[in-house]
N, C-alpha and C positions, 0 to 999 in steps of 0.2 A: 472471548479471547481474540485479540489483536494482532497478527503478526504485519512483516512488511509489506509496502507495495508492491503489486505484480509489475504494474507501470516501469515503477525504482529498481527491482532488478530485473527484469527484460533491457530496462538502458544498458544496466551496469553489465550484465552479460555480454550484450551487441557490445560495448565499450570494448571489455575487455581481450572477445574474439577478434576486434577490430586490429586493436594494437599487436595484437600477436600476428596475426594476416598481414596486416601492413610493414610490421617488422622484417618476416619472414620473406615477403616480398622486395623489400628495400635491398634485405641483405643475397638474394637471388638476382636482380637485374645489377646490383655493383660486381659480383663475381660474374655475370656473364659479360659486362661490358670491359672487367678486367680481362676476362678468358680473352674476348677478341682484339683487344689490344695487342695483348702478349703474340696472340698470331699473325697478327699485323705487323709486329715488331719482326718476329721470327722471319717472318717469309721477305721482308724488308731486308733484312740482313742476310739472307739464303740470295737474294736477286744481287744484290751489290758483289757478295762473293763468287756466284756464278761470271759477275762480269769482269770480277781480279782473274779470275781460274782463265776466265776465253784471254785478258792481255796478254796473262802470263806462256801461255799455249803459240799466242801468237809473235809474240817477241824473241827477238833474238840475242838484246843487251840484259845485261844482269842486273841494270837497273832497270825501274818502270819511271817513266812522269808522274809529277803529283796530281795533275791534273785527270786520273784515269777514271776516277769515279765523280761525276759532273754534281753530286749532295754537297751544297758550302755547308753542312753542319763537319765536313770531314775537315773544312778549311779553318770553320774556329777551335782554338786552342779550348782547352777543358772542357769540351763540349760535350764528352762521354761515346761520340761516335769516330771511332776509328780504324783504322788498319796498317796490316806491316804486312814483307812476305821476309822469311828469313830461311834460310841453308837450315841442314840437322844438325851441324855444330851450331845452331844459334846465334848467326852473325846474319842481322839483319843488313837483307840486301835494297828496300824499298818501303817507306812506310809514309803514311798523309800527315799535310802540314797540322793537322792538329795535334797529333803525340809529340809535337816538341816540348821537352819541358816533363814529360814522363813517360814511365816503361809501362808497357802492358804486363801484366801480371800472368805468370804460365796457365794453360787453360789444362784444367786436370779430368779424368777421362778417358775411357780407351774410345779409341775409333770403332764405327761402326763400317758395315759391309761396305758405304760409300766413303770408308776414309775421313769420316766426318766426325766430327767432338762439338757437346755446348756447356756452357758453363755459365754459373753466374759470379765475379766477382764486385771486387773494388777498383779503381785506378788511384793512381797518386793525392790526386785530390777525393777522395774518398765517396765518390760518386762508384753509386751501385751500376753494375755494365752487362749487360748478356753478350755471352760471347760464343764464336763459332767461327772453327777452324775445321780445313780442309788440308790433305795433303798430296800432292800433286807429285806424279813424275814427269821429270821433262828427258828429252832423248841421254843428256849426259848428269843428269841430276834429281835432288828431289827434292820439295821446297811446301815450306807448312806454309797459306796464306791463311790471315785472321783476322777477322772484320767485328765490331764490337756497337753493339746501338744500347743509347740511354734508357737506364730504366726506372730512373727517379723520375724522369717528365712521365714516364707512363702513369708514374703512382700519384704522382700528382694529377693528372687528368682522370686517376680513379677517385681518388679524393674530393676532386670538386663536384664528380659526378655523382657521388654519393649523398654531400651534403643536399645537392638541387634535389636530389631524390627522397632524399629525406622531408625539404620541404613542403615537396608538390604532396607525395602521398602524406603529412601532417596535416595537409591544408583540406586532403580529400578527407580524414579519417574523423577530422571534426566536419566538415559538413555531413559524413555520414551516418555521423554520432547524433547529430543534430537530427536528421531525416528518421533515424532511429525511434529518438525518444518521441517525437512526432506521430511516428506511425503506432506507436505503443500504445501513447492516450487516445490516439484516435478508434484503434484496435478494441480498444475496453472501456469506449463513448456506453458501448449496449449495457454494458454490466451496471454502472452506474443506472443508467437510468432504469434499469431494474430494481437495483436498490430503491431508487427514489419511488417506482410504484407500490413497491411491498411497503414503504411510509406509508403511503400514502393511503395505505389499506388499514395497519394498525392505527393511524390516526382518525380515521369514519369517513376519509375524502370519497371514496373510494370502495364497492363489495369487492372487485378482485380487480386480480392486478390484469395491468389494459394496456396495451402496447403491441407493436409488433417488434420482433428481437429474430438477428441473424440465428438455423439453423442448429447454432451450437449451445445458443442459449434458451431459444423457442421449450424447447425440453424443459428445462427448469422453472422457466415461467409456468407451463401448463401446469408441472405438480405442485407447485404452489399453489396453485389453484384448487388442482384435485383435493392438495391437503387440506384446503378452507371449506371446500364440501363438505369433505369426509367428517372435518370436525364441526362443522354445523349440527351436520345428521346425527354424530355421536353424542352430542348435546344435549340436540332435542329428545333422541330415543331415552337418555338418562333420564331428563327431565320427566318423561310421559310412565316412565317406571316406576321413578320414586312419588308419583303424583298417584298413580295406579295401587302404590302398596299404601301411601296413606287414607285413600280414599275405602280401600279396601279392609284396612284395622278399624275406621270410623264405626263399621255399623255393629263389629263386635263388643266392642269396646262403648258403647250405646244402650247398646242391650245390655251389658251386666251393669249398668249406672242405673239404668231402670230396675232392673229384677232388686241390686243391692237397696235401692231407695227406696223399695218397697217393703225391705225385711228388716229385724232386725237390727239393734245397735252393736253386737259382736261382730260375725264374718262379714256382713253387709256392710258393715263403715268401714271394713280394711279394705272389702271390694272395692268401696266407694272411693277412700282414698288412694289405690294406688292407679285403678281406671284413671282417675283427673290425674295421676301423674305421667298416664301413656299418653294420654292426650296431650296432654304437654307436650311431652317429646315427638309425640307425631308430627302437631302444632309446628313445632322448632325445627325438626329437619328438615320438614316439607318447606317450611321459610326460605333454610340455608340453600337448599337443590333450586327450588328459582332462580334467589340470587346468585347462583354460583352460574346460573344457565345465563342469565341475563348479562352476566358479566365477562362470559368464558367466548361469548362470541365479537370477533374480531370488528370494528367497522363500526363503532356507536361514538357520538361525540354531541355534547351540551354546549350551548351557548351561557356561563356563569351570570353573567351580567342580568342576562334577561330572566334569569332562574328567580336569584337573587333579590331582584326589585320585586318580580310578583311574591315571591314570599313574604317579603316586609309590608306590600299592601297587606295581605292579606291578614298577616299577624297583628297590623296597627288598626284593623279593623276588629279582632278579638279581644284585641288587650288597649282598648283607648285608654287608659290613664298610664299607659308608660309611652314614653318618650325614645317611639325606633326611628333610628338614623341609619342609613347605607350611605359609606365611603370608598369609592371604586378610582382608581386613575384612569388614565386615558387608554384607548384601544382597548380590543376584544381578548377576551377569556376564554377558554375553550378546554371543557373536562370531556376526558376522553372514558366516556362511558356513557349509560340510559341516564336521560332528563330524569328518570321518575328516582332513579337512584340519588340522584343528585339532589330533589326535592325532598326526599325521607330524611335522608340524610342532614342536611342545612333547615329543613322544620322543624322535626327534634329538636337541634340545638336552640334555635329560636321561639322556641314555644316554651322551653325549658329557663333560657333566660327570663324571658319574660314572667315567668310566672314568681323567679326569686328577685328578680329587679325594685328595688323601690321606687325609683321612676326613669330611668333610661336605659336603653341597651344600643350598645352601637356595635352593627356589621361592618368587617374591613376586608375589603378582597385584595391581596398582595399578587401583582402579577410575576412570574421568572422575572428573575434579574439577570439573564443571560439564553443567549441560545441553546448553551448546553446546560441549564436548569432547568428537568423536567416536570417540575411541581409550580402548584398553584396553592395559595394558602388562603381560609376563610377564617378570619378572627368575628370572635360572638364575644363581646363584654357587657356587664351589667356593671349597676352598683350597689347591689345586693350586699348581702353579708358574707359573700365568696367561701373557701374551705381552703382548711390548713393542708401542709402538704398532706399526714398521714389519711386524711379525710378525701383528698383527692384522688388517692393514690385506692382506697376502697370504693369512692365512686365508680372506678372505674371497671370495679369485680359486676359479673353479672348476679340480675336481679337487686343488686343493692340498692336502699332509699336511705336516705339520711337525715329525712322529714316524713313520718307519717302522717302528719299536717294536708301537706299538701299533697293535689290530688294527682292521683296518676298511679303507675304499676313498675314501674321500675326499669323496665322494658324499652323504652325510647333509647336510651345510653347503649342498650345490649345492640339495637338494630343499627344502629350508628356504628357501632363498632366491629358490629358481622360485617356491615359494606364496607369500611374501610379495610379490613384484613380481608374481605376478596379483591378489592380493589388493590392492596399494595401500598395502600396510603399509610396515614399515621394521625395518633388521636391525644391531644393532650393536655390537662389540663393546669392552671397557674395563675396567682394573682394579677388581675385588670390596674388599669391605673386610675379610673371608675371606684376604687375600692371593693365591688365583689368578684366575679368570676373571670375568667377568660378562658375561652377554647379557641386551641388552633387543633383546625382541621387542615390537613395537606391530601390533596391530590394529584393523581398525574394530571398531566398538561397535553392539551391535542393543539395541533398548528393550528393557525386561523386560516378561514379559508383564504384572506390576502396573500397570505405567507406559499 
């Protein structure tokens, strides 16, 4: 089973912790630099009115000069920065050349302990104002002065400071992103090549896996290995068991073939026949527990090619009146299992053709068609007088002959078929374009050592 990438979500995690950090972030340095603004603004506007409070303190006309606050923002018109000082009945006594043109708007509010109010309004032209009033006694009088600073320029200077900030940290968060998925592959460089030694093991490159691996994966390598032991040793003990228990029914099962061949045609011939059936089965499993040993251990791999050609000498040297051909493409073949199995196996076949061949038999070695095709196919055709499908389809029961003509026991097909069913392969039979038979054998496929 498959799930996703560690690699693919360790990025997509970093990614998304990113965004949110850098959001979070964005939206923390615009409110702090808004915060200080506004206190810039505020104490900008606290000093100006401290300096109307000190004229008015010090004056003795009822009017002031416009000139008392030395900020030209107070001298352009709509500028949003202003002031008046006016009586409790509301009849302004002094105010800056920029309110001409509009009234300040009442600043609502109770005074605090210094007589002091803020407010945020509008002015005439609809510009947003902070505003801050004081109120003042004079020896014969009392007079609210109110001084007002823009707070649209503020937000606009929070505005542009946001967008840059938004850039800068987008421009960090993808290189961070980047550094990320980076350090991810490089993070789980070891695993892979883990992977690639436990190939390398299944394929026969290789007894156990061989490398050195950070710390966190050292550990897993070694039980990999433990467990190639462990399953060796469990292998072999099998092997030495069921070799032990047949070895061991031999000499009973000896002795009553003897005693029954010596008596009698009644209990002596059923001794006799059912002895040769133990044997049999003794025979047959002690077969299947080799091969099952020979196959069950990890780390074996054939050269096809080289298998192959010495077979066909060998068989064109028993059978000279037929006509064996081997057909192979380019580059190396490589069954991932014991040479000898691979010989049993591919002689069989070819000693089988040969004997129903009327004069040719041709071997064909199909290599993958892909990286991720892991079979090898051995095609065996004659031009014998092949078998129909029902006839195929019973060749391939054990012990079956479909000539007792010809010599032999039935038994070649059966051992063919024990290796490929431990092997995982597949066996089967179907009309040649030769006119008689054709086998295709399929097995797995081991890397070449190039690969």
């Amino acid at each position: 089973m498959r799930q996703g990438s560690i690699a693919l979500r360790l990025f997509w995690f970093s990614l998304c912790w990113l965004i949110v950090a850098l959001a979070f972030t964005a939206f923390l340095l615009t409110n702090l630099y808004s915060s200080a603004l506004d206190n810039t603004l505020r104490e900008t506007l606290e000093f100006h009115l401290e300096t109307l409070v000190g004229v008015s303190l010090s004056s003795t006309d009822d009017a002031f000069p416009a000139s008392s606050l030395a900020d030209p923002r107070f001298s352009r018109p709509a500028s949003g920065w202003y002031w008046e000082i006016r009586d409790m009945d509301g009849n302004i006594t002094s105010f800056s050349p920029s309110l001409i043109g509009t009234i300040l708007p009442k600043v609502g509010g109770m005074f605090d302990a210094d007589n002091v109010r803020t407010d945020v309004q509008k002015d005439g032209f609809g510009t947003q104002i902070r505003m801050i009033e004081r109120k003042i006694t004079l020896s014969d009088r009392t007079i609210l002065i109110t001084v007002t600073g823009n707070l649209d320029e503020m937000f606009d200077l929070v505005d542009n400071f946001r967008g840059q900030t938004l850039t800068v940290l987008g421009a960090m968060g993808a290189m961070l992103a980047i550094m990320s998925g980076l350090v991810a592959r490089f993070a789980l460089r070891p695993i892979g090549r883990l992977r690639r030694a436990v190939e390398q093991v299944r394929e026969g490159e290789t007894a156990q896996v061989e490398g050195i691996y950070p710390r966190e994966i050292a550990p897993l390598a070694d039980e990999v290995n433990e467990l190639l032991r462990s399953n060796t040793q469990i292998i072999e003990r099998a092997r030495s068991q069921v070799g032990n228990l047949a070895h061991g029914l031999k000499t009973p099962l000896a002795v009553l073939r003897n005693e029954a061949t010596g008596g009698g045609a009644g209990l002596s011939g059923v001794v006799l026949s059912e002895t040769d059936k133990m044997a049999g089965l003794v025979s047959t499993y002690l077969d299947r527990a080799r091969l099952a040993a020979r196959t069950a251990v990890v780390g074996r791999r054939s050269n096809v090619g080289e298998v192959m050609d010495r077979l066909v000498r060998v068989m064109g040297k028993l059978h000279r009146e037929t006509n064996l051909r081997l057909e192979s493409g380019t580059g190396e073949i490589w069954f991932r299992g014991e040479e000898s199995d691979l010989e049993e196996m591919a002689g069989n076949l070819l000693d089988n053709a040969c004997k129903w061949a009327s004069s040719a038999v041709t071997v064909t070695l199909v290599a993958p068609v892909s990286a991720a095709d892991r079979t090898l196919t051995i095609l065996v055709e004659d031009d014998g007088p092949g078998l129909s499908d029902a006839e195929a389809a019973e060749a391939l029961r054990r012990g079956v002959r479909l000539d007792e003509k010809t010599p032999g026991s039935g038994l070649g097909l059966d051992i063919v078929k024990e290796l490929v069913d431990v092997y995982g392969g597949t066996l089967s039979l179907g009309r040649s374009d030769l006119g008689g038979l054709k086998v295709e054998l399929a097995l797995p496929v081991a890397r070449s050592t190039a690969s």
